[in-house]
N, C-alpha and C positions, 0 to 999 in steps of 0.2 A: 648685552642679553637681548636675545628677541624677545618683542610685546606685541599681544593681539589684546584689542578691546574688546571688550564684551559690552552692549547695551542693551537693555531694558525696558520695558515697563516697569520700574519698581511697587507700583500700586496692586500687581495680579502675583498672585501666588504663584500659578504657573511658572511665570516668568521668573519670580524670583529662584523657584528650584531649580529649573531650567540652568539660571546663572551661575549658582552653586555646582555645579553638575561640568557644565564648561570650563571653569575656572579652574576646580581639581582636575578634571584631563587635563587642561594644559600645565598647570605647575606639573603635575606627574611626566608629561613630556618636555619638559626644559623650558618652556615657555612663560615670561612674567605676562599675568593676567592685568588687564589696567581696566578700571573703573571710574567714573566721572561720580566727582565729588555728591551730587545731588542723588546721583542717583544709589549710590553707595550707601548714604545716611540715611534714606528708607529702608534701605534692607537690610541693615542694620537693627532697625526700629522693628522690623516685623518677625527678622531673623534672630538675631544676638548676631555676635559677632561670627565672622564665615572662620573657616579650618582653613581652606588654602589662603594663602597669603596674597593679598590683592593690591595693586599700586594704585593709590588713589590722586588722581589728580582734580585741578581745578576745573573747573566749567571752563573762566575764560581762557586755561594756558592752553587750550586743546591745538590750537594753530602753532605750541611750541614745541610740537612734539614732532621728535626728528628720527627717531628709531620707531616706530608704529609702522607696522608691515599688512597691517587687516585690522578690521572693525566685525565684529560677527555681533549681529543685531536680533534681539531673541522677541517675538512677537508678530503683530499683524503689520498689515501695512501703511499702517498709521506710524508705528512704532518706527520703521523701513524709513519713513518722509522724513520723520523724527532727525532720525539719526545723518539723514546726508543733509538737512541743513546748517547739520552742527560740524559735520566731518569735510565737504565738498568742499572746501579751500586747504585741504591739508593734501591730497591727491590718494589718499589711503582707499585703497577697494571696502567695498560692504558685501558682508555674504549674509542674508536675510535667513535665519530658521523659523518656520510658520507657526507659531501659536497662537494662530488665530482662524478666520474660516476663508476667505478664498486665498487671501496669502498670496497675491497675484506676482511680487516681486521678490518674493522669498525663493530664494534656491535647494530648500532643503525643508522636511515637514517633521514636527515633534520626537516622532519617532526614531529619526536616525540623527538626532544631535550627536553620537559620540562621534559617527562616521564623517561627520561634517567636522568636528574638534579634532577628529586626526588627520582627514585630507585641511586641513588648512596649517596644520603642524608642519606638515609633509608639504606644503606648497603645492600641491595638487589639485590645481584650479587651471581655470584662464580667467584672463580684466577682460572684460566688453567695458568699453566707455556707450556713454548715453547722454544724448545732447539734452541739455537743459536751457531756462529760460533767463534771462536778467530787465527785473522789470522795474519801470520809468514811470513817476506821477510828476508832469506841470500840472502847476494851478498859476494861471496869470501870467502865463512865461516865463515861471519860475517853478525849479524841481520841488518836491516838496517830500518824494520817499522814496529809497531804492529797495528794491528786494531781488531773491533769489527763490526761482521754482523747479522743481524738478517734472512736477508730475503736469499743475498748469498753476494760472492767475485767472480768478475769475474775477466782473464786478458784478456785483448782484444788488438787487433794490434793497431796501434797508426794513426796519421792520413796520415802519411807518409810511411806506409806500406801495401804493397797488401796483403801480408799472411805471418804469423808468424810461426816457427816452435816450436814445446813442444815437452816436454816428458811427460808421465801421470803417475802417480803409488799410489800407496795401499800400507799403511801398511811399505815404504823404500824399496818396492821393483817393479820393471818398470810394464808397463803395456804395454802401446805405444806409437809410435812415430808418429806425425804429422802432417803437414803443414794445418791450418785453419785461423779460424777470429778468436778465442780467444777458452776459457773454462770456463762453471759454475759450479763454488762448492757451492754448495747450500742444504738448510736444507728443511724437508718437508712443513714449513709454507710458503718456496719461492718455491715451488714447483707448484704453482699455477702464479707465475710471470715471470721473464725470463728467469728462465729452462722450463717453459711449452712451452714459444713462440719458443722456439731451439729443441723443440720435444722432450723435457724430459717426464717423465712419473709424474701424481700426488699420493703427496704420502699422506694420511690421516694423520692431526697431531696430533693423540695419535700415531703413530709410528716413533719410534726412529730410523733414520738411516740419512745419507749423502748420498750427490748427487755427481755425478759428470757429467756435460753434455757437450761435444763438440759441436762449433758452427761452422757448414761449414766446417766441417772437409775434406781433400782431406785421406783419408784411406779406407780402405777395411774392418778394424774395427773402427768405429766411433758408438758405440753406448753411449747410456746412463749408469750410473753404480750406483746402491744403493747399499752401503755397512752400514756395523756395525755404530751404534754411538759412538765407542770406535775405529776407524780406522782415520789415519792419513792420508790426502787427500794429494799428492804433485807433481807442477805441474814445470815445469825447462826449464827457456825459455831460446831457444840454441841461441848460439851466431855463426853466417850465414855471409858467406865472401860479401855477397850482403849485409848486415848491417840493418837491420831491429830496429824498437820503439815497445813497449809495454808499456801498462797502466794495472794497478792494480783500479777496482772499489767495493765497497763494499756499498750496497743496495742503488746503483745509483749516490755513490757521490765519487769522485777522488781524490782517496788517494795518490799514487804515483806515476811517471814515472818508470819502473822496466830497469834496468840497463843490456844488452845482459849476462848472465850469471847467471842470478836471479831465486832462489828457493823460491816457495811462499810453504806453507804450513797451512792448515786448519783441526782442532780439533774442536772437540766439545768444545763450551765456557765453563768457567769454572764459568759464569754468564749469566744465561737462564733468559727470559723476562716474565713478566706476563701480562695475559690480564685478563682485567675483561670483563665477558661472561653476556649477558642480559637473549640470545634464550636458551632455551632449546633440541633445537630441533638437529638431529646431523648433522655431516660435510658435508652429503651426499645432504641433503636440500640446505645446504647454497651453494653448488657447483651449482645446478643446478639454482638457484634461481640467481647468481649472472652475470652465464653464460649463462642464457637465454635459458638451455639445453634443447629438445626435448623429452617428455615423454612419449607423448600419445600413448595408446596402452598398457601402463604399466598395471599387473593386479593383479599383489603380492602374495602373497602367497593363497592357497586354504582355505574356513574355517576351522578351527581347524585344521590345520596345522601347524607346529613352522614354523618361519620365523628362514631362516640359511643361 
């Protein structure tokens, strides 16, 4: 039998009816609804038990599931990050419904969930893949934590620090030195999140490159820096007789305290994310459309002129 996941917030109501609402379109279309145990036992708690019949799996068997054809993720884009650090080693597409407010990685907005539930019955999509990040902590020349990012890895001062000191470099070789709030290494699909709020640039994602953005940097060079997708990002937070914390976060959730003498490092992952895409329309649309951008006056190209 085909199965499509469905995930959640299970703590918003929305979202729980939302799920309810999915899950009966698809058992009505042939399709086994699958739900992740944690998240199923809240809604549960808040619902009673649901009317469609829902396959509940474990949290950790999710890497054993070998008939999952899509993951349809009901929420913000928190919910979206959520969901592909849980899903991105299985190779299963996500198709993002917004119920939330800018919804920047969602493909689909509150209102037209049923149409989203039957184009994905119907297979009526395309996968874009989206390069992501796989990221490295020494401490002493010794690893000490791996993670996986989608959107970015920031390090950021801790809360007991005014400003932290770095070193930045490209490639194992330095770049520069200096006292900020932290740094975004970030891929072009986070390049729209908080490398943009730190004055990174946006980058489109069909281009392949890494970010690198200083936040609040105290330099004379603090800029932004898009390199290759094949360059090694690395950032080396110094250890300062005044004694300074640092955190390691990666797409918003808190992976570790970094120890005064910590080398974080970011590659391109060696496991890219897929989305299933609904619009056809391109990146440029969805940019302005998401960020409420100012057009008017626009007037395109002249007739029978190519458009370049």
């Amino acid at each position: 039998m085909r199965s499509i996941a469905v995930v959640l917030h299970p703590h918003r109501e929305d979202a729980r009816t939302a799920a309810l609402a999915a899950c009966t379109t698809l058992e009505k279309d042939g399709i086994r609804p699958v739900m992740l145990a944690s998240e199923y036992t809240v809604l549960v708690e808040h619902a009673g038990p649901p009317d469609p019949r829902i396959h509940v799996i474990a949290d950790e068997r999710i890497g054993r599931l070998t008939d999952l054809e899509l993951v349809m993720v009901l929420g913000g884009d928190g919910t979206i990050l959520r969901a592909a650090q849980k899903f991105h080693r299985t190779g299963v597409p996500i198709m993002g419904v917004n119920l939330g407010h800018v919804g920047f990685l969602a493909e689909s907005e509150k209102e037209d969930l049923e149409d989203a539930v039957h184009r994905a019955v119907a297979r009526d999509y395309r996968v874009e893949e989206r390069l992501a990040l796989d990221i490295t902590v020494f401490h002493r020349g010794r690893e000490i934590h791996r993670a996986w990012a989608l959107n970015d890895a920031t390090i950021e001062k801790g809360v007991n620090s005014r400003m932290i000191e770095l070193v930045c470099g490209v490639d194992q070789r330095p770049v520069s030195t200096f006292g900020c709030d932290g740094v975004i290494l970030a891929t072009p699909t986070g390049s729209t999140a908080y490398a943009f709020s730190a004055g990174g640039p946006i980058v489109w994602p069909e281009v392949e490159a890494l970010l690198m953005v200083p936040i609040s940097a105290h330099a004379l060079f603090s800029e932004p820096l898009v390199v290759a997708p094949s360059s090694r990002l690395g950032v080396e937070f110094l250890d300062t007789p005044t004694g300074t914390d640092a955190v390691l976060w990666c797409d918003g959730r808190r992976e570790i305290d970094l120890p005064p003498g910590s080398r974080i490092e970011a590659t391109r992952a060696r496991t890219p994310m897929n989305f299933a895409r609904l619009a056809e329309g391109p990146f440029t649309d969805r940019l302005v459309a998401k960020f409420q951008l100012p057009v008017s006056g626009w007037r395109g190209p002249a007739r029978g002129e190519d458009a370049q």
